[in-house]
Every structure is written in C-alpha cells, then in structure tokens.
Backbone as ProteinMPNN parsed JSONL, in Angstrom:
{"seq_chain_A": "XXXXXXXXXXXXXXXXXXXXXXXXXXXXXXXXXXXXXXXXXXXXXXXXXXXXXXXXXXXXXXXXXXXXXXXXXXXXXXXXXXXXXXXXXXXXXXXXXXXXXXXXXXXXXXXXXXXXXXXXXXXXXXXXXXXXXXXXXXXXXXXXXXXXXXXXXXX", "coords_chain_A": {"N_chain_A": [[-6.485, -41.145, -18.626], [-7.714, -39.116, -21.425], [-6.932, -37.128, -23.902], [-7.889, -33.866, -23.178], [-9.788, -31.305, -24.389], [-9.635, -27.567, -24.157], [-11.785, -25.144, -23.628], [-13.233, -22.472, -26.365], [-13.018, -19.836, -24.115], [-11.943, -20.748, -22.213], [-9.29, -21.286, -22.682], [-8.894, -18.63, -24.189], [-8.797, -16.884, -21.386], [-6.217, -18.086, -20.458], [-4.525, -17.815, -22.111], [-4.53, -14.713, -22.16], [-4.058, -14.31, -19.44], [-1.201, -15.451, -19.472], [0.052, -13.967, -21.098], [0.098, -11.774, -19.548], [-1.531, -10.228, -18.134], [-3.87, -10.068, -15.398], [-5.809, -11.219, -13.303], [-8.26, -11.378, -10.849], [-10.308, -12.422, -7.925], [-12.449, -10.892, -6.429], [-13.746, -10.265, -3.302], [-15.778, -9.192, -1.851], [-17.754, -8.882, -3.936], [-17.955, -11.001, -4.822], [-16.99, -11.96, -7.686], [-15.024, -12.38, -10.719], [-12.271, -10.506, -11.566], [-10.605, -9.143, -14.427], [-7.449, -7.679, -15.507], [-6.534, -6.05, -18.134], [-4.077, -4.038, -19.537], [-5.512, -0.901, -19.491], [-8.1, -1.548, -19.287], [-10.736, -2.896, -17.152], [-12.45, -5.894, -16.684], [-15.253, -7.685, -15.672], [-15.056, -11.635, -15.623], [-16.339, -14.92, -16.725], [-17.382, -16.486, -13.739], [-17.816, -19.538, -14.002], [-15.87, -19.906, -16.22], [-13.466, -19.17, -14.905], [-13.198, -20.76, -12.383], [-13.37, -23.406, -13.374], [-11.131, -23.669, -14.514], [-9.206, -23.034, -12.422], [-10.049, -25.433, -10.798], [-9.144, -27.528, -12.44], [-6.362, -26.971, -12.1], [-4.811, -25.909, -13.818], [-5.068, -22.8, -13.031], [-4.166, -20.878, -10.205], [-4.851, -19.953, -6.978], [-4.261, -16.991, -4.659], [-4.312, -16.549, -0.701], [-4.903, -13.557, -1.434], [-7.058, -13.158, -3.212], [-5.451, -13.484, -5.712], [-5.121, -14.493, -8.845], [-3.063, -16.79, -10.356], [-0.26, -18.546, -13.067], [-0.929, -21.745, -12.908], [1.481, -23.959, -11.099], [1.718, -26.405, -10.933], [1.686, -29.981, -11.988], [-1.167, -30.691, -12.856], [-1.285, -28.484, -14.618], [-1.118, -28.887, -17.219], [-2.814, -31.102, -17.902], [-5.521, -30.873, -20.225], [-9.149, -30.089, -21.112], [-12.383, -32.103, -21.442], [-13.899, -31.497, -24.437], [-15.533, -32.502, -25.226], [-18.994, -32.848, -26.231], [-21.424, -34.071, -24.384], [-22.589, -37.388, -25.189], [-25.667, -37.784, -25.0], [-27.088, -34.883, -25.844], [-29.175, -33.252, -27.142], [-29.674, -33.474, -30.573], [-30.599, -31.168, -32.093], [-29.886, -28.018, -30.551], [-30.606, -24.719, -29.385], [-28.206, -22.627, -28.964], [-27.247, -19.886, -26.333], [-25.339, -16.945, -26.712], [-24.313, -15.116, -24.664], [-21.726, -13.257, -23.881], [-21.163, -13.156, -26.926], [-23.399, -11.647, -27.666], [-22.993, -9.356, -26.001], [-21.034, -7.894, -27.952], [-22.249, -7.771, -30.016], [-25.09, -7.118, -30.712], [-27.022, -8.769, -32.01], [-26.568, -11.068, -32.618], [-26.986, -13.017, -30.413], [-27.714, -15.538, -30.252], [-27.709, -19.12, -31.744], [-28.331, -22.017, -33.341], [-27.204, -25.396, -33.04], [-26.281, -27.945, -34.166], [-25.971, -30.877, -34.546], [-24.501, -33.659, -36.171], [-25.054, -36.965, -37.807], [-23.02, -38.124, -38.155], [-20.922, -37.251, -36.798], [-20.001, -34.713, -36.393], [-20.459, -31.034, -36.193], [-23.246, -28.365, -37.297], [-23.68, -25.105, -37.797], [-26.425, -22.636, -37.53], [-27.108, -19.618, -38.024], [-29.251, -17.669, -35.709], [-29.835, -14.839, -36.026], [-30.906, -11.594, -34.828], [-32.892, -11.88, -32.315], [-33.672, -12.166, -29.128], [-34.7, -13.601, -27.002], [-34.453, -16.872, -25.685], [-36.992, -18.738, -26.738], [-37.49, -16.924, -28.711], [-35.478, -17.478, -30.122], [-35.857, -19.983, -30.714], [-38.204, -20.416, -32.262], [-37.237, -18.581, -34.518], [-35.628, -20.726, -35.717], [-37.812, -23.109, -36.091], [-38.911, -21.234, -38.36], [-36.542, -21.839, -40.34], [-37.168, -24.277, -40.638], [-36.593, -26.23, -38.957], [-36.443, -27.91, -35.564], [-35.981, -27.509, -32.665], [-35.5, -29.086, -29.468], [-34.459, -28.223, -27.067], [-32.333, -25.458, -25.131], [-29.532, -23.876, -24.33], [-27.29, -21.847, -22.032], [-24.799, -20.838, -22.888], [-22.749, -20.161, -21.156], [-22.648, -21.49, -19.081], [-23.672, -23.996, -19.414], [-25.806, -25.475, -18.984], [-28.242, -27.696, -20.02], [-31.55, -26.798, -21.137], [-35.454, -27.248, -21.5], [-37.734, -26.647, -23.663]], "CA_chain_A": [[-7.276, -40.018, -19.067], [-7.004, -38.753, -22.66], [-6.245, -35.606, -24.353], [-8.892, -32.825, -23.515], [-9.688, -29.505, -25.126], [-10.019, -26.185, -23.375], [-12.707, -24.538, -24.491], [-13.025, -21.036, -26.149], [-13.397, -19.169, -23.201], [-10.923, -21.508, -20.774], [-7.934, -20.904, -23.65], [-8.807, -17.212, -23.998], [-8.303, -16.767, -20.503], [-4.942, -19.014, -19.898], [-3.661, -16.65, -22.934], [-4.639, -13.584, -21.727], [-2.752, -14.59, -18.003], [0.207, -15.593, -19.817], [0.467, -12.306, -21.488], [0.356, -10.914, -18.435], [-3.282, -9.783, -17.68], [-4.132, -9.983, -14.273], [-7.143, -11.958, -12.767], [-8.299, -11.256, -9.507], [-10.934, -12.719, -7.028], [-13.411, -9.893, -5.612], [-14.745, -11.421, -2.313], [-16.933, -7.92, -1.756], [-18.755, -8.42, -4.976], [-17.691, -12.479, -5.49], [-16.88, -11.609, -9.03], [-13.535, -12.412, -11.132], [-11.381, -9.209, -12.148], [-9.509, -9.233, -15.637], [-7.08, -6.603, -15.868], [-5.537, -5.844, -19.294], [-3.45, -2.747, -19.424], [-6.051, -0.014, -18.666], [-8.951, -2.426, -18.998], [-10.986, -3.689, -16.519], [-13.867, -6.118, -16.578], [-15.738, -9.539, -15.268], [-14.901, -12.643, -16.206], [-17.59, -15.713, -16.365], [-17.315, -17.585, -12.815], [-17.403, -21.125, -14.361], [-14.763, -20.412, -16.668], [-11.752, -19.581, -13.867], [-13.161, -22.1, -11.225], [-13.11, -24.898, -13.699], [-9.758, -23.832, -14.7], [-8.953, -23.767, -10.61], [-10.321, -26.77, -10.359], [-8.406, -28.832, -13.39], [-5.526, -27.161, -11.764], [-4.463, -24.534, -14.678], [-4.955, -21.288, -12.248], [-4.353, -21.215, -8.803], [-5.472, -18.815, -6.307], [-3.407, -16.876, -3.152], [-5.226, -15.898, 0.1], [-5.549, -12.577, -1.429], [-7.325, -13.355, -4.218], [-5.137, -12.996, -7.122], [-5.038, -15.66, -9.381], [-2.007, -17.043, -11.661], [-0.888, -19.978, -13.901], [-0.37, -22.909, -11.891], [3.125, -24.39, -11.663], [1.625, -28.044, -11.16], [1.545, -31.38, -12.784], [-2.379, -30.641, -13.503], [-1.582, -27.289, -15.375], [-0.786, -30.177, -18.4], [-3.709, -31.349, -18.797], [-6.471, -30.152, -20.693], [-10.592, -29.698, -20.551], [-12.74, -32.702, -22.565], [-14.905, -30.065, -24.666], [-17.106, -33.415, -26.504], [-20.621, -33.026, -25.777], [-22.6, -35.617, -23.855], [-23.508, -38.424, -26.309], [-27.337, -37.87, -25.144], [-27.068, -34.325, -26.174], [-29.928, -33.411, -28.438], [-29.099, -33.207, -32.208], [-30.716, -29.498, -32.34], [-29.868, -27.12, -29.465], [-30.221, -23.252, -29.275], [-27.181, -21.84, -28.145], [-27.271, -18.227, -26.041], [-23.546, -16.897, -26.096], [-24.428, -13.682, -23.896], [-20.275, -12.496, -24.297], [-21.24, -12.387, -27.88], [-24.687, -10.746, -28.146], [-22.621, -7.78, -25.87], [-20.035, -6.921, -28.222], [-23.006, -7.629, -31.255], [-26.402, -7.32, -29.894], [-28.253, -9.094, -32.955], [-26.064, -11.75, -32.822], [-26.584, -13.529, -29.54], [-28.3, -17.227, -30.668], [-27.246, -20.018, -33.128], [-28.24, -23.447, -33.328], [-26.057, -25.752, -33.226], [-27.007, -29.091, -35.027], [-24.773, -32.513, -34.365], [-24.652, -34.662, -37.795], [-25.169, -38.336, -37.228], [-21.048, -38.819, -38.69], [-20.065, -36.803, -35.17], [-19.773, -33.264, -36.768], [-21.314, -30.076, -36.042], [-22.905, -27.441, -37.714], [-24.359, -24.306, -36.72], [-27.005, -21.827, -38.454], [-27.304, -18.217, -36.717], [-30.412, -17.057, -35.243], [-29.721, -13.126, -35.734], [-31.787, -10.256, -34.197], [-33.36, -12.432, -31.401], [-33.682, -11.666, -27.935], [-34.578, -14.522, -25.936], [-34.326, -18.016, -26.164], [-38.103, -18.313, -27.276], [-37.538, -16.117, -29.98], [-34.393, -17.949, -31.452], [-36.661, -21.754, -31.432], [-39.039, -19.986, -33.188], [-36.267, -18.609, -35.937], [-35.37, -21.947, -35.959], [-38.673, -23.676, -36.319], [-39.368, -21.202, -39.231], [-36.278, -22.444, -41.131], [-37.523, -26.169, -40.725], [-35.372, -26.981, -37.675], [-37.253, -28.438, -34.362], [-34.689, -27.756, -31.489], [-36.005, -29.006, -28.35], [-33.808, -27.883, -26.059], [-31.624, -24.585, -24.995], [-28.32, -23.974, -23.31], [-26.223, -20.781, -22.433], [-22.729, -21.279, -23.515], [-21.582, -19.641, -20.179], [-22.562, -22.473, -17.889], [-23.82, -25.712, -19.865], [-26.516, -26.346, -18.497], [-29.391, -27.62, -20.787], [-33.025, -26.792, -20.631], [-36.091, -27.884, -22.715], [-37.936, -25.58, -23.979]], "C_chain_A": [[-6.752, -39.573, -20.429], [-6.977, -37.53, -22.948], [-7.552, -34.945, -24.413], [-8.801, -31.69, -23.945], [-9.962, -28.336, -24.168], [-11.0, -25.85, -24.16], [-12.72, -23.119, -24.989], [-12.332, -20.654, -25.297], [-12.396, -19.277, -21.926], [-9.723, -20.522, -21.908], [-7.567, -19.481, -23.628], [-7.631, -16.447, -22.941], [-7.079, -16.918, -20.158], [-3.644, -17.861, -21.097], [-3.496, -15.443, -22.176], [-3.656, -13.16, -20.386], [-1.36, -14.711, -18.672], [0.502, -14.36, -20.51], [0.368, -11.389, -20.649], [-0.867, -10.181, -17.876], [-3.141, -10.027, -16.051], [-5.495, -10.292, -13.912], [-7.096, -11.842, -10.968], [-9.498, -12.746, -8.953], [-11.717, -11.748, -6.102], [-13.875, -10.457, -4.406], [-15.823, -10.296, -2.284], [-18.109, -8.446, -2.785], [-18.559, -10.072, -5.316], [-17.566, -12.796, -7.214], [-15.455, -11.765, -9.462], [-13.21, -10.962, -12.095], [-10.715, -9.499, -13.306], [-9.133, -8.052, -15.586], [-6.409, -6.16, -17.254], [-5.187, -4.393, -19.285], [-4.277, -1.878, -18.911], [-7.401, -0.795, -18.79], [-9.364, -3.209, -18.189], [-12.182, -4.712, -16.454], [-13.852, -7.492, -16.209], [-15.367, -10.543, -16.014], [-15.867, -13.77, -15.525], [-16.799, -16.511, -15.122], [-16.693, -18.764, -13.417], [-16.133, -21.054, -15.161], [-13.532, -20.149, -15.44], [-12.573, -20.449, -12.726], [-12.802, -23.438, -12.166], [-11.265, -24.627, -13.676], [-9.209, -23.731, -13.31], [-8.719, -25.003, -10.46], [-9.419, -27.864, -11.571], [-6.823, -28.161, -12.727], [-4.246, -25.911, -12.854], [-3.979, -23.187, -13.87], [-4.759, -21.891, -10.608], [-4.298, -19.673, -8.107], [-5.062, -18.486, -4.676], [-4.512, -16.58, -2.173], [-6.026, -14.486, -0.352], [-6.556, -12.886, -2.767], [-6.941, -13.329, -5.72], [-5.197, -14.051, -7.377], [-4.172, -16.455, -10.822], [-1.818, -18.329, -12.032], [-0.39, -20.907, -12.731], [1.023, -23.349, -12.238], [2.807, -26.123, -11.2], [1.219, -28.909, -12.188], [0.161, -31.349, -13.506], [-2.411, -29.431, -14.404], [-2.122, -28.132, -16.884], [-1.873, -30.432, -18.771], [-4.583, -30.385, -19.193], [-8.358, -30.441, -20.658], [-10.94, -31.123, -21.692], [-14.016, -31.832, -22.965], [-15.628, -30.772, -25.568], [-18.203, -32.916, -25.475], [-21.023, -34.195, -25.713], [-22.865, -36.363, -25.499], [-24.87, -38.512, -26.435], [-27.453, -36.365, -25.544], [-27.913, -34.385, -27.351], [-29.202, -32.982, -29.557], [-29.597, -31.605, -32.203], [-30.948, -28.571, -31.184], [-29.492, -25.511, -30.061], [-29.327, -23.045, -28.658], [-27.594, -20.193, -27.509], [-25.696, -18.474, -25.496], [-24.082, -15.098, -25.415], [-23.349, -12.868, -24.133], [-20.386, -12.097, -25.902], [-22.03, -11.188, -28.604], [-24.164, -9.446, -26.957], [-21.637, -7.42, -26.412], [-21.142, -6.899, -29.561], [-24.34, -8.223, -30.706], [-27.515, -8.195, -30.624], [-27.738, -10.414, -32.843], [-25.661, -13.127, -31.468], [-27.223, -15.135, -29.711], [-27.856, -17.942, -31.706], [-27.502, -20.867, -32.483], [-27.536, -24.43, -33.68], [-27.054, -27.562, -33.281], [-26.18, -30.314, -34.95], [-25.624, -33.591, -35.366], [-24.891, -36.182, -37.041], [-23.212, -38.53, -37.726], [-20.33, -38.176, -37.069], [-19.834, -35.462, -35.438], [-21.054, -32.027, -36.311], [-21.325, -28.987, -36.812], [-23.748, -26.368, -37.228], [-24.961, -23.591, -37.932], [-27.385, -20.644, -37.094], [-28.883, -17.77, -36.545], [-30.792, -15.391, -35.136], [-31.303, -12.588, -35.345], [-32.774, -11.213, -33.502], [-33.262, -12.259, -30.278], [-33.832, -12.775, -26.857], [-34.854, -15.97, -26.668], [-35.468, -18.885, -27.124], [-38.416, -18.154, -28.569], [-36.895, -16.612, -30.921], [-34.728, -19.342, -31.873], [-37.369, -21.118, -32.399], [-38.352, -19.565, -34.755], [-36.15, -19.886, -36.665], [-36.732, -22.468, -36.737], [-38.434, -22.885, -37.998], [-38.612, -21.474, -40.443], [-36.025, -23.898, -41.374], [-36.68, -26.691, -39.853], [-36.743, -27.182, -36.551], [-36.255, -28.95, -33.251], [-35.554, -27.751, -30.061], [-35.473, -28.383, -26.761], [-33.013, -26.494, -26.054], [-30.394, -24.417, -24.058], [-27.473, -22.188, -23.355], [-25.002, -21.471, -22.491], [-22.295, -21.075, -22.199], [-21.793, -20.568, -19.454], [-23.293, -23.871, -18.117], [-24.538, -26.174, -19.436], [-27.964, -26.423, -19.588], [-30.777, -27.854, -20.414], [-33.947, -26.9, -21.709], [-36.756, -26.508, -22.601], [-39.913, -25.612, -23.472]], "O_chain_A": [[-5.543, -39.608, -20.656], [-7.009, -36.758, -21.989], [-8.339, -35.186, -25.329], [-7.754, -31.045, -23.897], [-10.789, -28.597, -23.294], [-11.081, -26.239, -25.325], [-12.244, -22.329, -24.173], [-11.123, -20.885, -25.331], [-12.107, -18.466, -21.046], [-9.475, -19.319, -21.819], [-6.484, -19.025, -23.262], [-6.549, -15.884, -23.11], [-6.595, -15.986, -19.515], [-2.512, -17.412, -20.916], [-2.441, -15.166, -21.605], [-2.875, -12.219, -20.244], [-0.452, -13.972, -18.294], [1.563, -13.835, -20.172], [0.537, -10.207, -20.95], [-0.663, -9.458, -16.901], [-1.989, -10.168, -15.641], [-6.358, -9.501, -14.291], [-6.216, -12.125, -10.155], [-9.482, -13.844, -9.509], [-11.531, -11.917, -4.897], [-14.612, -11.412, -4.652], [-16.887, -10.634, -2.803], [-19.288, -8.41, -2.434], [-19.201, -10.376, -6.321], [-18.041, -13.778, -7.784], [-14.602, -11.337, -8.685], [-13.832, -10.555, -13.076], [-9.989, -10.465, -13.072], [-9.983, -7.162, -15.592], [-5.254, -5.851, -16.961], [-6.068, -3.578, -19.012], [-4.08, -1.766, -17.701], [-8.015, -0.332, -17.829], [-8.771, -4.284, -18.104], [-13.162, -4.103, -16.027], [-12.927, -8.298, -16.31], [-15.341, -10.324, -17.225], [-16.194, -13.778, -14.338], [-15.75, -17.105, -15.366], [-15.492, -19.034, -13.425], [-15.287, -21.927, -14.969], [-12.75, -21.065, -15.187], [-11.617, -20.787, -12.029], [-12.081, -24.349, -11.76], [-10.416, -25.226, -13.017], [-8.555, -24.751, -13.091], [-7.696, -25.607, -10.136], [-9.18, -29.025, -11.24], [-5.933, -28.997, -12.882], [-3.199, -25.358, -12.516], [-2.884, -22.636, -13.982], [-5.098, -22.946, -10.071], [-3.858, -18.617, -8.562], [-5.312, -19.214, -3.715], [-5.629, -16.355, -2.642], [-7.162, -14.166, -0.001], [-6.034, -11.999, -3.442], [-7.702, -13.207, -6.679], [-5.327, -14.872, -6.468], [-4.611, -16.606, -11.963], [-2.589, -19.236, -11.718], [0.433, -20.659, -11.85], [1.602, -23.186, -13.312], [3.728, -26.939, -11.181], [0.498, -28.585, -13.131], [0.103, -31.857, -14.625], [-3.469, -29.234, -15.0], [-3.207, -28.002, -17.451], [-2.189, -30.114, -19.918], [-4.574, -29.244, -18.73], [-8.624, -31.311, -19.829], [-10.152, -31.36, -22.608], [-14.92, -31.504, -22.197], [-16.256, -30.256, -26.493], [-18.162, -32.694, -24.265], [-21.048, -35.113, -26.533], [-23.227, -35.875, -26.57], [-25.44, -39.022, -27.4], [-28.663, -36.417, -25.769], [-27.734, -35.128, -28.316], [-28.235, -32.222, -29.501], [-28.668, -30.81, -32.346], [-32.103, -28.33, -30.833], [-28.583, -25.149, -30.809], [-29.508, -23.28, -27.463], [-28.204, -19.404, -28.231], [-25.093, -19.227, -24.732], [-24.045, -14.086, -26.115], [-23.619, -11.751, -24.573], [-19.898, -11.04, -26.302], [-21.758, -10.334, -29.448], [-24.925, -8.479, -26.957], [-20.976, -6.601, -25.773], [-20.937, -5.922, -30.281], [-24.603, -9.378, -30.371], [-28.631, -8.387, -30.141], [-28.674, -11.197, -33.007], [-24.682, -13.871, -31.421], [-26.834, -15.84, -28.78], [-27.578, -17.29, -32.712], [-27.205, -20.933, -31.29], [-27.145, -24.372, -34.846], [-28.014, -28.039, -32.676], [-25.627, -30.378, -36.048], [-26.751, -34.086, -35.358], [-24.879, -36.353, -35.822], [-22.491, -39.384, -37.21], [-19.397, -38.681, -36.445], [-19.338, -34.911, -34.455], [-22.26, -32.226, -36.168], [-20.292, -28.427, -37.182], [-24.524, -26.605, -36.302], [-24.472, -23.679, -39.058], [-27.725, -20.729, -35.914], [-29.552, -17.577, -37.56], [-31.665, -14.843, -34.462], [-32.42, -13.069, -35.538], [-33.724, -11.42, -34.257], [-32.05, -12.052, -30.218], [-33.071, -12.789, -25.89], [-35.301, -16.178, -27.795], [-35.085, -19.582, -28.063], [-39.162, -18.766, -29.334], [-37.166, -16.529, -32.119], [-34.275, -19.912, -32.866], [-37.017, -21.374, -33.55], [-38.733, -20.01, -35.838], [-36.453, -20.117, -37.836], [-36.783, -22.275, -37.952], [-37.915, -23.577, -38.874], [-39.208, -21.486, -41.52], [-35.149, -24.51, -41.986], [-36.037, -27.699, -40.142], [-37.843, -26.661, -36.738], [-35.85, -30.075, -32.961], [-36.136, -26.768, -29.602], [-36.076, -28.207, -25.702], [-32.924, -26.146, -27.232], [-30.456, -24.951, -22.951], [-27.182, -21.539, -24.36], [-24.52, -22.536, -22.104], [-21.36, -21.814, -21.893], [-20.759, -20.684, -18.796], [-23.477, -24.703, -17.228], [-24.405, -27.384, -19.255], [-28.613, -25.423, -19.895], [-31.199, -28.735, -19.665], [-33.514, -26.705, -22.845], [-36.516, -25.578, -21.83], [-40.61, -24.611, -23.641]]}, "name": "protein", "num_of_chains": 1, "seq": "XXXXXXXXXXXXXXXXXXXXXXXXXXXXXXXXXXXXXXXXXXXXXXXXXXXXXXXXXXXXXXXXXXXXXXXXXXXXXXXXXXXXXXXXXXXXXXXXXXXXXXXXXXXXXXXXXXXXXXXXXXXXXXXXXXXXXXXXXXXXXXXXXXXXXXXXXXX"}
C-alpha cells in the first residue's frame, strides 16, 4: 500500500484530538461531539468513521473517541480522485458556506497534466445555481458532489 493523504477535514480533526479536544459519540442523537475548551459542536459522520475505520481514532463503549495507539494509526487516507472523475465538477463545501454564506460552491476543474484548478461560484445557493455560474463563465460541469461525503451526482 502506498503513502496516502488525509484529507482537509480527516487532518483537522486528528489535530484538533491531539491538542486535546475531545470527540464524543452521541448514541441519543447518533451525532459526533467536538469539544474545544468552551466550544461545542458536530462533527461530519464520514469524517471520524473513516478515520475509525483506517484505524487513526478508536472508540470506548462509552462513546468517547481518542487517537489510536495501533499499527494502522501510521497510515494515511489516499485523497487522489477516481481516474473516471469528470474533468468539471461543482463542489458544495456546506462547513464553508456556514462560516461564509456566499461562498459555499467552486468548481473544481482536473487539467489533462494531473493538476487541479478551481474557480469559485460565489453567492449561490444550490447546486443548480452554481452549474449555471459555471456555464455562464464557459465551463460545462456535468456533474456535482458535496465535499462532506463524496458522493457524485449528475446534474
């Protein structure tokens, strides 16, 4: 297996624990807890299960959840995109359009050399809205994805 990346969102997290934060497990509400000093709020599902699941976090009966002390903490996430991955996808980052509400779409464009670049979709609201941005600066993105759970949909 070769050297994978964490992504954003995984890394964030694995910081945030090691500085001492506090991640729970809600079963009432099935929701993950972040605590930072007097701060409390959700954290996306997929990101602490994957990190569960590669072995990073691990999780007691009660639900708390800290860094792992095994052999899989080591490795890391592979954060390439599929090779069939269309060349022009709308992104929705939802975590960003709530700390900047205009700012929740960008397209994200994969070069034929293997590079990516992105052009922002500001003051857009739904996914809809940010092809259409697109379209009108000569882009034709067939597809859409939220950032929080990767899954892509056509449009």
């Amino acid at each position: 297996m070769g050297i994978r990346k964490l992504s954003e969102a995984q890394q964030s997290l694995l910081d945030k624990v090691t500085g001492g934060a506090q991640l729970r497990f809600v079963g009432e509400s099935g929701l993950y807890r972040l605590k930072e000093e007097a701060r409390e709020r959700t954290v996306f599902p997929n990101t602490v299960q994957s990190l569960l699941k590669a072995g990073h976090l691990s999780m007691d009966l009660s639900g708390r959840c800290v860094l792992s002390t095994s052999n899989a903490a080591n490795q890391t996430f592979d954060g390439t995109p599929p090779p069939d991955l269309p060349a022009q996808v709308v992104i929705m980052d939802r975590a960003l359009a709530r700390r900047h509400p205009a700012k929740g779409f960008y397209l994200r464009i994969g070069t034929p050399q293997g590079h990516v670049e992105t052009v922002r979709l500001d003051n857009e609201a739904t996914p809809v809205g940010a092809r259409r941005a697109a379209e009108a600066l000569g882009y034709q993105p067939t597809h859409w994805m939220d950032v929080g759970d990767g899954i892509l949909c056509t449009f």
